[in-house]
C-alpha positions as CSV (number, residue, x, y, z in Angstrom):
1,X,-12.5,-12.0,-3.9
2,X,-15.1,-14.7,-4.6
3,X,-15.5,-15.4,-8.3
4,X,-19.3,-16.2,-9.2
5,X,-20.1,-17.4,-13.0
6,X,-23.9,-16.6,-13.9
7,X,-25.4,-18.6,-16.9
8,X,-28.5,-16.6,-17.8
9,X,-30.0,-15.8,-21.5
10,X,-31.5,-12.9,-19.6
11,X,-29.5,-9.8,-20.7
12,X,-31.7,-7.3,-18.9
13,X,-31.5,-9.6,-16.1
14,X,-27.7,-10.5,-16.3
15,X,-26.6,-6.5,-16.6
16,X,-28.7,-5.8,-13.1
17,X,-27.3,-8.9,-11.3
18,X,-23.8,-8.0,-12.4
19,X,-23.6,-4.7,-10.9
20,X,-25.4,-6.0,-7.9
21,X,-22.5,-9.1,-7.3
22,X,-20.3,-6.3,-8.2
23,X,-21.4,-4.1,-5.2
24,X,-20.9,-6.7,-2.4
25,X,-17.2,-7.4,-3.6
26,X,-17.9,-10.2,-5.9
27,X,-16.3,-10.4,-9.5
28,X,-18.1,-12.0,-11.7
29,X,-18.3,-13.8,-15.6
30,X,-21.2,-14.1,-17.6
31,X,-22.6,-16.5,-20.1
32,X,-25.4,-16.4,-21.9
33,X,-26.2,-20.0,-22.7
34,X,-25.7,-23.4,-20.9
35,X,-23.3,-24.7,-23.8
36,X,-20.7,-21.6,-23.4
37,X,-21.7,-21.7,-19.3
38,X,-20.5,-25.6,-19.4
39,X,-17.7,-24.9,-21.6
40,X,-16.8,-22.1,-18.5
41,X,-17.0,-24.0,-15.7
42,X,-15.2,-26.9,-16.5
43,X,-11.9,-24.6,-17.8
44,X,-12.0,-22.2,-15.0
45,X,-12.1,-22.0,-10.9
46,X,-15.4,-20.5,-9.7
47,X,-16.4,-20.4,-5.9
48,X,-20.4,-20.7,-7.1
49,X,-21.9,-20.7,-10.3
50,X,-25.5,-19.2,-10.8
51,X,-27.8,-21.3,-13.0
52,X,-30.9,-20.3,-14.6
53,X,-33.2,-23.4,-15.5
54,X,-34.4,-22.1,-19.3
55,X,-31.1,-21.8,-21.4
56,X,-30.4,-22.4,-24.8
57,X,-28.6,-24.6,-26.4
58,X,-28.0,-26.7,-23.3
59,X,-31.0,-26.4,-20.4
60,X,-29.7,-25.9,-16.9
61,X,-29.9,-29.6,-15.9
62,X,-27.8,-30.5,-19.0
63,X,-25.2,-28.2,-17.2
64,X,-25.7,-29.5,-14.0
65,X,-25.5,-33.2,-14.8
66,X,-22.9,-32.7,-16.8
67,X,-20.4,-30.5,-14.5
68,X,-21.3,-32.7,-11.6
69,X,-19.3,-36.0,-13.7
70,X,-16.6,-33.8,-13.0
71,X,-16.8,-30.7,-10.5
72,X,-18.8,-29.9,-7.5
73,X,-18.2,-26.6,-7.8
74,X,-21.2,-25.2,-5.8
75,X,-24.6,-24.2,-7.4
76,X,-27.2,-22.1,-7.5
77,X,-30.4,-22.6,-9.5
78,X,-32.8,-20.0,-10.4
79,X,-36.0,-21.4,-11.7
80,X,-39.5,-20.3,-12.2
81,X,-41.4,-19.2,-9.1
82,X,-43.9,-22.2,-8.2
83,X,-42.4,-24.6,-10.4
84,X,-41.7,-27.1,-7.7
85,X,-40.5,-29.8,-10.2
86,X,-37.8,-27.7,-11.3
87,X,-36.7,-27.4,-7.5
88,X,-36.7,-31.1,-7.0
89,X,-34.8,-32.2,-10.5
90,X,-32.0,-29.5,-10.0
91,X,-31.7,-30.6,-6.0
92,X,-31.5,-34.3,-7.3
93,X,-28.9,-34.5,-9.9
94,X,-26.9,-32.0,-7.3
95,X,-27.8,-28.8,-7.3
96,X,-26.7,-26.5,-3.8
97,X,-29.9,-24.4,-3.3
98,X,-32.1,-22.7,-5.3
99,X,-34.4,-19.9,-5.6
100,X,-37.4,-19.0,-7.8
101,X,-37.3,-15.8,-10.0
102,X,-38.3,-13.1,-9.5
103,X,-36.0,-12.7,-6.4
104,X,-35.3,-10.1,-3.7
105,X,-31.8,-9.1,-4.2
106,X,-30.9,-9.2,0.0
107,X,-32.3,-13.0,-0.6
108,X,-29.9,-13.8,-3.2
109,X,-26.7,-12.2,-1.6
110,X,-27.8,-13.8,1.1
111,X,-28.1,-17.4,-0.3
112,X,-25.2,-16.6,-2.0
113,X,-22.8,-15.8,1.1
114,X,-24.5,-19.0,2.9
115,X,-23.3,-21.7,0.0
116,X,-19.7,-19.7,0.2
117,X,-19.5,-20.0,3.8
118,X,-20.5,-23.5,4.0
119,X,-18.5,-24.7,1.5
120,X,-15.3,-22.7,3.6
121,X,-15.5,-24.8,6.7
122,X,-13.6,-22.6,9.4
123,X,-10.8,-25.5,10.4
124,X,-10.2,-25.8,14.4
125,X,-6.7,-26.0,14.5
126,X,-6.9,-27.5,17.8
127,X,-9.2,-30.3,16.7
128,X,-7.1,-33.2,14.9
129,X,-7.5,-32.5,11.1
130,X,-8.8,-35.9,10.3
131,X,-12.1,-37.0,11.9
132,X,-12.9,-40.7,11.9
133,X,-16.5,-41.8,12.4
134,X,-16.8,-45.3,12.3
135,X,-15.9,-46.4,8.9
136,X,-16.4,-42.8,8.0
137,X,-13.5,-40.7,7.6
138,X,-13.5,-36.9,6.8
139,X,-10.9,-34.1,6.0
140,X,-12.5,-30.5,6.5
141,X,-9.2,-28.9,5.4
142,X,-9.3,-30.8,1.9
143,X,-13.6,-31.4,1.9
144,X,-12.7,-35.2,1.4
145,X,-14.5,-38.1,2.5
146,X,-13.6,-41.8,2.7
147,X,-15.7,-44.0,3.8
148,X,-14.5,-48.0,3.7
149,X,-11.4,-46.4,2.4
150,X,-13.2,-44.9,-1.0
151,X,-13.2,-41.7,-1.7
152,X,-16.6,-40.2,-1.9
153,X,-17.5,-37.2,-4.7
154,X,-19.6,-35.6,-2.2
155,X,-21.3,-31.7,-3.0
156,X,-20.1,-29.2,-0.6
157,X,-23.5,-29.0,0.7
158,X,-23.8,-32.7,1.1
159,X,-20.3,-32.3,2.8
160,X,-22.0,-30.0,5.5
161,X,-24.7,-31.8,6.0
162,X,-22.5,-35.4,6.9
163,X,-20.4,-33.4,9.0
164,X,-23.0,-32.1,10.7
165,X,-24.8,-34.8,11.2
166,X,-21.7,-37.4,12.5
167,X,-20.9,-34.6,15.3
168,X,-24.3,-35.1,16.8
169,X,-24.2,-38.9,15.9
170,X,-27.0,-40.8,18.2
171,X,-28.9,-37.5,19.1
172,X,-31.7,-36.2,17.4
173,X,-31.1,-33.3,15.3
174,X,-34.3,-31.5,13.8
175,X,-35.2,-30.4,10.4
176,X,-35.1,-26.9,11.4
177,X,-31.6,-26.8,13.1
178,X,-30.2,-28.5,10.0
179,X,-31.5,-26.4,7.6
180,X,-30.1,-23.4,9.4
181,X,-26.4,-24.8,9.7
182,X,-26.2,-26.6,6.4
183,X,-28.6,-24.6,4.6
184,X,-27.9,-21.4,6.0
185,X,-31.9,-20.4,5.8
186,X,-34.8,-21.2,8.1
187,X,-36.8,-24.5,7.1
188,X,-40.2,-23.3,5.0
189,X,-43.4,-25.1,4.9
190,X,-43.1,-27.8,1.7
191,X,-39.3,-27.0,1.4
192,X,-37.9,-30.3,0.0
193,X,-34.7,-29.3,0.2
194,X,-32.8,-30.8,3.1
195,X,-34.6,-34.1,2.5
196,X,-33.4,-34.2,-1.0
197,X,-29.6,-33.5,0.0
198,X,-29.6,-36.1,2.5
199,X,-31.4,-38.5,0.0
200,X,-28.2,-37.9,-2.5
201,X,-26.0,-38.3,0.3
202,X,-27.3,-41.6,1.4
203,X,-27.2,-43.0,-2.1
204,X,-23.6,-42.1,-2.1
205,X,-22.8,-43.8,1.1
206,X,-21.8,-48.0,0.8
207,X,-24.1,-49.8,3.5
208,X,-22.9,-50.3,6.6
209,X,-21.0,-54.0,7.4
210,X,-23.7,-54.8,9.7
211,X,-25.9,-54.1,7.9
212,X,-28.0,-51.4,10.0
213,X,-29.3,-48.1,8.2
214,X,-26.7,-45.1,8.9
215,X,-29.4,-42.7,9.3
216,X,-32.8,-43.2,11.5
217,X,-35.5,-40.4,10.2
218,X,-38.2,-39.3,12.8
219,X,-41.2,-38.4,11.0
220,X,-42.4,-34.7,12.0
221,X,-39.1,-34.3,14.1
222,X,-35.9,-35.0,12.3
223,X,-32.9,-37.5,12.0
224,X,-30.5,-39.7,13.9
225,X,-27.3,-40.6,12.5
226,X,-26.9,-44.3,13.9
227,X,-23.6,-44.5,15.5
């Protein structure tokens, strides 16, 4: 049973979303502001933590930054519908997804499921359990990364997302396919998203020796990861 921790000061809100979870097999813990939330998910094992933006005490980026010095457990933000700064601060300092209240509850379980699932890679046992990429190296099994033999804190989206991208190294992929397989949802007009996760990701990546970019993006179209 996946374990989901929602930091809400919404009561009204947090009762509903509880016995919805509940319902599709989830068991959940509550908190209703980000200074218990933090204290939470740093002393227990969640699968995905659902964070509102406007919190007490501690705001939902104070969470976020803070968990991420020391977990990537996976996360969820729920901000204010049309608040696009929101969406782009939470993505930046490592934030999984998010989606803007008020919400359709299919929506939810089904962003939900996707950040679940992608952070469970199914493991081919048939396919060698390390995959080396260059001077990339990457265990699905443990969600590690090494690349010039240091270990990288990568986010399990951001995880994905290199994966994904190194299997198709030298091809195009497009916006569209990878926000379907990393993401789990289809790419939206003005969705910032996948851009931001691969922005993080590239920050968290040494340069190559040779000094050539690791990732070639073609405006309108998508990326190539530069073999």
């Amino acid at each position: 049973m996946n374990h989901i921790l929602l930091i809400d000061d919404d009561l009204g809100l947090s009762e509903l979303l509880g016995q919805l979870l509940e319902l599709e097999g989830f068991k959940l813990t509550l908190a209703n502001d980000g200074e218990a939330g933090l204290a939470l998910a740093l002393e227990q094992k969640f699968d995905l933590i659902l964070l509102d933006v406007m919190l007490p005490k501690l705001n939902g980026f104070e969470v976020l930054k803070a968990l991420r010095v020391k977990k990537q457990t996976p996360v969820l933000m729920l901000t204010a519908r049309g608040d696009e700064i929101d969406r782009v601060v939470g993505l930046e300092i490592g934030a999984d997804d998010y989606l803007p209240k008020p919400f359709n509850d299919r929506e939810l379980i089904a962003r939900i499921k996707a950040i679940i699932r992608r952070t469970n890679l199914q493991i081919d046992e048939t396919q060698p359990s390390i995959h080396e990429y260059g001077d990339i190296k990457l265990d699905p099994s443990r969600q590690e990364v090494y690349c010039q033999d240091m270990l990288l804190i990568l986010t399990g989206t951001e995880f994905t997302l290199l994966f994904e991208m190194l299997q198709n190294g030298g091809e195009l992929i497009s916006k569209e396919l990878l926000s379907e397989k990393v993401l789990g949802k289809k790419l939206m007009p003005f969705d910032r998203s996948l851009d931001m996760h691969l922005s993080n990701l590239r920050k968290k990546l040494p340069d190559r020796t040779d000094g050539r970019p690791r990732v070639k993006t073609i405006r309108g179209k998508g990326y190539i990861w530069l073999p």
